[in-house]
N, C-alpha and C positions, 0 to 999 in steps of 0.2 A: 460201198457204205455212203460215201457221198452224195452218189446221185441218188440213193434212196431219201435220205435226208431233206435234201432238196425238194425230191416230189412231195417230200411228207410235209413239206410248211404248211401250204393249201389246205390239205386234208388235216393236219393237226386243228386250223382256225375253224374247221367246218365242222368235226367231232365236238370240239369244244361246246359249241353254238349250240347242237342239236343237243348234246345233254344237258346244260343250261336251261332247254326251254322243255325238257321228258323231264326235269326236276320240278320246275315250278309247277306242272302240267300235273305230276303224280302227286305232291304236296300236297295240292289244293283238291284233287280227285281222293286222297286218303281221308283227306278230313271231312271230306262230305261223305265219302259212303261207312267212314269206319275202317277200311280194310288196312289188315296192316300190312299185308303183302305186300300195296301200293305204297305206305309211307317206306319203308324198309327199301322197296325200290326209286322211291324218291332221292332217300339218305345214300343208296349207292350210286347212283346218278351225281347226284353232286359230290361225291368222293373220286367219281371216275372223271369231273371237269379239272379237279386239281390234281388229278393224275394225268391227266391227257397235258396240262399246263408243265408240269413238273419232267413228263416223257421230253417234249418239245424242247426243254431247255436245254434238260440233259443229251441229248439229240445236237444240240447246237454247240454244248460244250466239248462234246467226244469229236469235233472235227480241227479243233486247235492244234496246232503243231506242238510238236513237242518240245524242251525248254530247259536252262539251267536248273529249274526247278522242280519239272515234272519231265526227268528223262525218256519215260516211257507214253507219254502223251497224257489225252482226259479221257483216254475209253474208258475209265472207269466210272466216268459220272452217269452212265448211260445202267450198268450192272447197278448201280448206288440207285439209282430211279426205278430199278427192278425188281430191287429188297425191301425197296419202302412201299412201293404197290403192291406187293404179294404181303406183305405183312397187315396191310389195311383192311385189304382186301379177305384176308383171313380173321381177323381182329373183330369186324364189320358182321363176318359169318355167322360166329360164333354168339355173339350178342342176338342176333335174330335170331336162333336156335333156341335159345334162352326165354328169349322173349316169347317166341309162339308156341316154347310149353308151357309159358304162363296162361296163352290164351286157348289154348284147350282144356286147362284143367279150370278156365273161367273162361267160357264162350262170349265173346259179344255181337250184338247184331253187324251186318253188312249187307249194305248195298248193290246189290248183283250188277244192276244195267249201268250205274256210274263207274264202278270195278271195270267192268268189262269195256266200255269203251275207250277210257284210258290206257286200259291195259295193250289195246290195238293199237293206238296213238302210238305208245311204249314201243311195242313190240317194231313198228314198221321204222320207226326212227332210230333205233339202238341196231336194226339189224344194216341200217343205210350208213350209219358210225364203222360197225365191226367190216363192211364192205371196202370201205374206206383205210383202212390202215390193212388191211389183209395182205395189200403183195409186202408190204413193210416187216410184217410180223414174222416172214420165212426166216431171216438171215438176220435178224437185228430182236437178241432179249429185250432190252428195254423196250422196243416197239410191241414183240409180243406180250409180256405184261400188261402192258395196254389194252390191246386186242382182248385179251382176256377179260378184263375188268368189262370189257363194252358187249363181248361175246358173252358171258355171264351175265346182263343184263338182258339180253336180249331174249336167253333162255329162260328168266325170271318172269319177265313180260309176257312169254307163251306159257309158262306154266300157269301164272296171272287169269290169263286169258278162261283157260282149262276150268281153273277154280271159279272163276264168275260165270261162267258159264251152270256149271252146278249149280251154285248158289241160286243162281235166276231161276231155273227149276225147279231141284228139289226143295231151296233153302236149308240148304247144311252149310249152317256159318264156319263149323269147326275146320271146314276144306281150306278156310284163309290161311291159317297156321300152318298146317299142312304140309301144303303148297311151298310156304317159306320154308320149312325146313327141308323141304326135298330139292330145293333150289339152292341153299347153302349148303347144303353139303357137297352137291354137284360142283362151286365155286370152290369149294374147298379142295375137291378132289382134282378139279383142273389146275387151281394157282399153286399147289404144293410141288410139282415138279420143279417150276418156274423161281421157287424161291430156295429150296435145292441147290440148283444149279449158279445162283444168285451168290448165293451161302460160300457154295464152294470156290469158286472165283476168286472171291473175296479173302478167303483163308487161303488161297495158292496152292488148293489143292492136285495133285498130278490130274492132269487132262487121264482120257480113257486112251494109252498107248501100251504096248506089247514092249517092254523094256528088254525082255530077255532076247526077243528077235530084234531088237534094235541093236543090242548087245551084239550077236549074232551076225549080223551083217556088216556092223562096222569091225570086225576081226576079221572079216572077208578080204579089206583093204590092205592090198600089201605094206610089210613094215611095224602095223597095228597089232601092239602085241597084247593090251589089255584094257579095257573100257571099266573107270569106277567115278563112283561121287559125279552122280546124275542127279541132276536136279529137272523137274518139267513142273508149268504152272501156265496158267494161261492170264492176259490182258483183259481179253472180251471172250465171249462166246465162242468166234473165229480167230481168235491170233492166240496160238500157242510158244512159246518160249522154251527153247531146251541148252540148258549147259551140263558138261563131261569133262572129266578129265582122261586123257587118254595114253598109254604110255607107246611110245615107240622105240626104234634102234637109236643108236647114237649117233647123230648127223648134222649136216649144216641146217639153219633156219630155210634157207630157200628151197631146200629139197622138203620138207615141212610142210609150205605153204600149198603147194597142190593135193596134198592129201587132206589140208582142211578140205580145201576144194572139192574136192571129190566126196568127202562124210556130209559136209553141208548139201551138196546136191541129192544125193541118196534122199538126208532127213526130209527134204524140202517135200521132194519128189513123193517118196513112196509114206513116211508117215504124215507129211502134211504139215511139219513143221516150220516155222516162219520167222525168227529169228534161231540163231545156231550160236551157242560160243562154246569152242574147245579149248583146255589146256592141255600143250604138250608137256609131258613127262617123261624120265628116261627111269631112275630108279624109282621114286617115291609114287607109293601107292603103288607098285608093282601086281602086288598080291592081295590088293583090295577088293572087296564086292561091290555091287553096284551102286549099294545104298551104306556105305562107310559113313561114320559120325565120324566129325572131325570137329577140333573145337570153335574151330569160329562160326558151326550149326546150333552150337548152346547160348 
């Protein structure tokens, strides 16, 4: 995560730049020909400057150590920058939807050849942004958010393209609306996973693990007589968190201590798990399930 981080400063300052100047570029290109595909992609353009700004920080703040105050570190500012981009970015969608069935049920003229060659400007420069953060986006949500936002643009730009294209020949204005709508919904269809995943993070919701064969396995460990009151929730994307209580035989603490040993390596190993915290128990919760309510869960 670090050294992605790292390489990302460069490339965050250079994404920024290039959508900066496919804003002013599409602004002034929508208002001369009319199109609205072009201002729409203008407005996401400069949406995605303050997101690339906003990815960048939270990027910078997910690598602080962790602290009397923030036990578990700032990876969450990174998930935090993940939710507020996929929500714009759907927010954003939605309005252009809106808007270009206004302009099909009232066509207005456009300009095919200014359309179009901004649209190329657009398209080569959002696809040199989405190039640019792409080794970033594998492993890091808040970076793919990002990507998405710049990768949605760029898909916009060639649809852009598409429609001016028409326009120049046949003149069918109504293709500008269109265009936007089959472009936002494609944003939409891509940032909904991304804020999903955002969503759930954030509510603590269990990672995607096999609890019963977790179950399963750790009553494989000799002395392990009962696994209840599991708790799993994840930090970021990659760091899952899992605590258990577990009951054993009646024994000294030292002979204990290797049999965490042994459950934590298991989790590590084969679910993937990255912090571990066990409690040993002798009677209580004997006969629990895995997901027992107790009350200091209310």
């Amino acid at each position: 995560m670090y050294k992605n981080s790292r390489m990302s400063g460069l490339r965050f300052l250079l994404v920024t730049v290039l959508n900066a100047l496919i804003t002013v570029v599409e602004l002034i290109g929508g208002l001369l020909s009319g199109s609205l595909a072009l201002l729409s992609d203008a407005f996401h353009n400069l949406g995605d400057s303050a997101s690339v700004v906003l990815a960048y920080v939270a990027s910078r703040i997910g690598l602080k150590n962790s602290n009397t105050s923030k036990t578990f570190g700032y990876r969450r500012a990174e998930i935090i920058s993940a939710f507020v981009n996929s929500v714009f970015l759907i927010v954003v969608s939605v309005f252009l939807i809106i808007e270009s069935a206004r302009r099909i049920l009232n066509p207005e003229p456009v300009n095919g050849g200014i359309m179009l060659i901004v649209a190329i400007v657009g398209t080569l420069a959002n696809f040199v942004s989405a190039l640019l953060l792409s080794r970033g986006a594998k492993n890091n949500l808040n970076i793919k958010a990002t990507y998405l936002h710049i990768l949605s643009d760029a898909m916009s730009s060639f649809g852009i393209i598409i429609g001016a294209i028409i326009i120049q020949i046949w003149h069918i204005s109504i293709v500008d609306p269109i265009v936007t709508i089959l472009v936002s919904g494609y944003i939409m269809w891509e940032t909904w996973p991304v804020l999903k995943e955002a969503i759930n993070i954030l509510m603590q919701a269990a990672p995607n693990l096999d609890f019963e064969a977790m179950k399963h396995d750790m009553l494989k460990e000799p002395g392990v007589v009962n696994v209840h009151h599991i708790h799993a929730w994840q930090i970021d994307e990659n760091r899952i968190m899992f605590s258990a209580h577990i009951n054993l035989n009646d024994q000294l603490l030292s002979d204990v201590e290797p049999i965490y040993r042994h459950l934590e390596n298991l989790l590590q190993k084969k679910y993937h798990v990255d912090h571990v915290t066990l409690q040993a128990e002798v009677f209580r919760g004997k006969s629990n399930e895995l997901f027992t309510r107790d009350r200091h869960d209310i």
